[in-house]
C-alpha positions as CSV (number, residue, x, y, z in Angstrom):
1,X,28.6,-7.8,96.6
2,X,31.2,-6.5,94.5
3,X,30.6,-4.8,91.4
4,X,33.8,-3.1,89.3
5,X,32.9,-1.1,85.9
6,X,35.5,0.4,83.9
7,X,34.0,3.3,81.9
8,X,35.7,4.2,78.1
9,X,35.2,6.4,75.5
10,X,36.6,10.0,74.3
11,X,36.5,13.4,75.5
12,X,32.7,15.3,74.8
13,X,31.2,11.7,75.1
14,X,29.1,12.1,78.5
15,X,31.1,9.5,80.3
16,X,31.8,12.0,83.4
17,X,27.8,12.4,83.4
18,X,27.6,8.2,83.2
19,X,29.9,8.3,86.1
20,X,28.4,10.5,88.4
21,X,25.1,9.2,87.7
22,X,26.1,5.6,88.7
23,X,27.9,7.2,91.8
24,X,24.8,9.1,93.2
25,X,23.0,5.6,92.7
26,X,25.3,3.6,94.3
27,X,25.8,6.2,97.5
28,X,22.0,6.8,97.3
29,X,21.6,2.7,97.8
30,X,23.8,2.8,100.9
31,X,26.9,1.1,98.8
32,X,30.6,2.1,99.1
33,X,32.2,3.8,96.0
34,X,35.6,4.4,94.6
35,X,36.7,6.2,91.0
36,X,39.8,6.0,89.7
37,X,41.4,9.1,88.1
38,X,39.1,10.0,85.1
39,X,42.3,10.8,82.1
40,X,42.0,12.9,79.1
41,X,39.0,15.3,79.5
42,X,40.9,17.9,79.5
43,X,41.2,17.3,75.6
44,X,38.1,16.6,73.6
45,X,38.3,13.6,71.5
46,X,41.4,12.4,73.3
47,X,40.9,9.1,75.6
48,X,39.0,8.9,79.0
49,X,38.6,6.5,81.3
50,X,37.3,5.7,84.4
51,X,37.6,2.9,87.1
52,X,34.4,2.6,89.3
53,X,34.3,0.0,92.2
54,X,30.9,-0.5,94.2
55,X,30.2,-2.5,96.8
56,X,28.6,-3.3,99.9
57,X,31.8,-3.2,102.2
58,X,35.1,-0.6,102.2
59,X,36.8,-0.8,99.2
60,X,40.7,0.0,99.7
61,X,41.8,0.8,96.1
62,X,40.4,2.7,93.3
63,X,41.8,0.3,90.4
64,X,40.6,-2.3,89.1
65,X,42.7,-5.5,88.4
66,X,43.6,-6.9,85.5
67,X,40.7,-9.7,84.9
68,X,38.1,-8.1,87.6
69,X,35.8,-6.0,85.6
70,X,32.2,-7.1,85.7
71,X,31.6,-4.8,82.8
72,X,33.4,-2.4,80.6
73,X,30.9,0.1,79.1
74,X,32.4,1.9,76.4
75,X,30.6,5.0,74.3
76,X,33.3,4.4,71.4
77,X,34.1,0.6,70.0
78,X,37.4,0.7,69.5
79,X,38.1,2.1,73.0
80,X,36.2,-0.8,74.0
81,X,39.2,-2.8,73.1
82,X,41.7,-0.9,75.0
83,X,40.6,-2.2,78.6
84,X,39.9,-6.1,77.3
85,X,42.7,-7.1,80.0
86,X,41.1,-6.1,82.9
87,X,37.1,-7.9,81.5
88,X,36.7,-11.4,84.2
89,X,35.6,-13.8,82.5
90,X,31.9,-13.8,83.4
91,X,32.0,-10.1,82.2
92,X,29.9,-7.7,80.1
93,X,31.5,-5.8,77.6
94,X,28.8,-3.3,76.4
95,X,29.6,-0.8,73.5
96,X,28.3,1.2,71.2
97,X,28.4,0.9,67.1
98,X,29.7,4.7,65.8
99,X,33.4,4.8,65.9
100,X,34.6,8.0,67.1
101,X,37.9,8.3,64.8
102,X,40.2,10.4,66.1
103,X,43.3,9.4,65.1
104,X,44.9,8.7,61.6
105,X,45.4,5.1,62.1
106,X,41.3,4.4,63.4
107,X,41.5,0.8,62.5
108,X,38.8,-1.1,60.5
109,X,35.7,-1.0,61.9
110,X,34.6,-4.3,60.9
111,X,37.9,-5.5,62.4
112,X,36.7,-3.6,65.6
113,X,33.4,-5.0,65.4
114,X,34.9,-8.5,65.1
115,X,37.0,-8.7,68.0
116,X,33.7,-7.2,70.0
117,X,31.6,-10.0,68.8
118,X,33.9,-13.2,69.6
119,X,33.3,-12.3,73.5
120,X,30.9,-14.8,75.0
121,X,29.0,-11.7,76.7
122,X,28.1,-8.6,74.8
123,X,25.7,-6.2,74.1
124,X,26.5,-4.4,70.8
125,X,24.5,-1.4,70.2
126,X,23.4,1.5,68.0
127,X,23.4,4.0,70.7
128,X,23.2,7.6,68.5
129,X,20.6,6.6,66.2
130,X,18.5,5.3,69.9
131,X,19.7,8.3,71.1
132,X,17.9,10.1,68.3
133,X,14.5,8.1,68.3
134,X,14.0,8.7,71.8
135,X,14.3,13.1,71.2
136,X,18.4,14.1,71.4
137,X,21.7,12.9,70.1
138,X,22.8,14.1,73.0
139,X,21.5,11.7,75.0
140,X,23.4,8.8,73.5
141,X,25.5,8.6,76.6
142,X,22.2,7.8,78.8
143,X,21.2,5.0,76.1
144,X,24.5,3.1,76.6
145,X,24.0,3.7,80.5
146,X,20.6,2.1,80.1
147,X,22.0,-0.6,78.3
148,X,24.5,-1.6,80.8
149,X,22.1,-0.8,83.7
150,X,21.2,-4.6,83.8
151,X,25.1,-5.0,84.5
152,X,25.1,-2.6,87.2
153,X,24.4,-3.4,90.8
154,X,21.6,-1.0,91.8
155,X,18.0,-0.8,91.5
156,X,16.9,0.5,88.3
157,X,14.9,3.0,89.9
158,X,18.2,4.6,91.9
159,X,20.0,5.4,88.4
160,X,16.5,7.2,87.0
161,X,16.9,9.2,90.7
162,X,20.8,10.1,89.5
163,X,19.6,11.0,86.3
164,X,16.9,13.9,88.1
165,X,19.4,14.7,90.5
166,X,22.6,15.2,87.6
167,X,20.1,16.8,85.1
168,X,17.6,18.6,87.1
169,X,18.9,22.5,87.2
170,X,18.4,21.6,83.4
171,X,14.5,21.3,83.9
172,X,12.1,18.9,83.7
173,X,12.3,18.2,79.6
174,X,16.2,17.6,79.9
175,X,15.6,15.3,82.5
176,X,12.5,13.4,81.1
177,X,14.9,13.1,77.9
178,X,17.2,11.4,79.2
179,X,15.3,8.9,80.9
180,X,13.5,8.0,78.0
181,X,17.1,7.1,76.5
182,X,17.9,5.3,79.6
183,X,14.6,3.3,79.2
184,X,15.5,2.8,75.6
185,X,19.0,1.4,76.0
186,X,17.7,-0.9,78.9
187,X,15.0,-2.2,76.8
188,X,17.3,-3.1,73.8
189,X,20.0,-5.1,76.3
190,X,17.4,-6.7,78.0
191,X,16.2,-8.5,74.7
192,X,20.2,-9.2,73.4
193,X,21.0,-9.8,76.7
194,X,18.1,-12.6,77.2
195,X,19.9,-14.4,73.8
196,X,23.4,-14.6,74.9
């Protein structure tokens, strides 16, 4: 079993939280890990990416080759775009709707949008208004984690454990939040998914 995800999105986004949630579910599941170099959160709104590599057997590099990536899940669309290169071609591009614009040039959303929807698997979702339904906006990150989880190659269950262990010195309503988001987003790829 090998399962590479390439992570995407800006700065203040939660993908460092998406990350170390899927890591603590993968180690938790007896599974090797490797992350590549997270870039840009030093600098909110400015590009961040992250390279993770699970499996069931040593992993010797942190990066993920071009045409490898099982799934990119992206918190931003047009970020989404950025890591296309390194998608196989049995892979899952998952993303959410809201553009965060941060530079001048943001191009077209409907272009964006466009180029998302031609790829044979994708989930395309509205992850902050989800985010809002199921009690915070700021748990729009856990609803696009839940709507890759059926991407992701450990149990269900051993994310919701990340999410207690990551959020827990936040008490019990934080964590029960975000799991609700993360039940959300799963439900909502699930169905797409099932279409595709």
């Amino acid at each position: 079993m090998r399962n590479d995800i390439i992570l995407a999105g800006v700065g203040g986004q939660g993908i460092l939280s998406i990350a170390a949630i899927i890591g603590y579910a993968a180690v938790d599941s007896g599974l090797y890990l490797k992350q590549a170099e997270v870039h840009g959160m030093s600098q909110r709104g400015g590009p961040v990416q992250s390279h993770l590599r699970i499996a069931d057997r040593e992993i010797f590099s942190d990066l993920i080759p071009f045409g490898q990536a099982q799934l990119i899940l992206s918190v931003e669309p047009m970020e989404s775009l950025r890591y296309l290169p390194y998608l196989a071609q049995q892979g899952w591009l998952v993303t959410n709707t809201k553009p965060f614009v941060n530079i001048p040039n943001y191009p077209e959303l409907d272009k964006v949008m466009d180029a998302i929807r031609v790829l044979p698997r994708n989930i395309i979702i509205d992850a902050d208004e989800l985010a809002k339904e199921a009690g915070s906006p700021k748990a729009m990150n856990m609803v696009m984690l839940g709507a890759a989880s059926p991407f992701i190659d450990v149990d269900y269950e051993k994310l919701q454990t990340g999410i207690q262990f990551i959020f827990g010195r936040k008490g019990d309503k934080i964590v029960q939040m975000n799991l609700k988001a993360l039940k959300v987003g799963r439900a909502f790829a699930q169905e797409h998914s099932a279409s595709k």
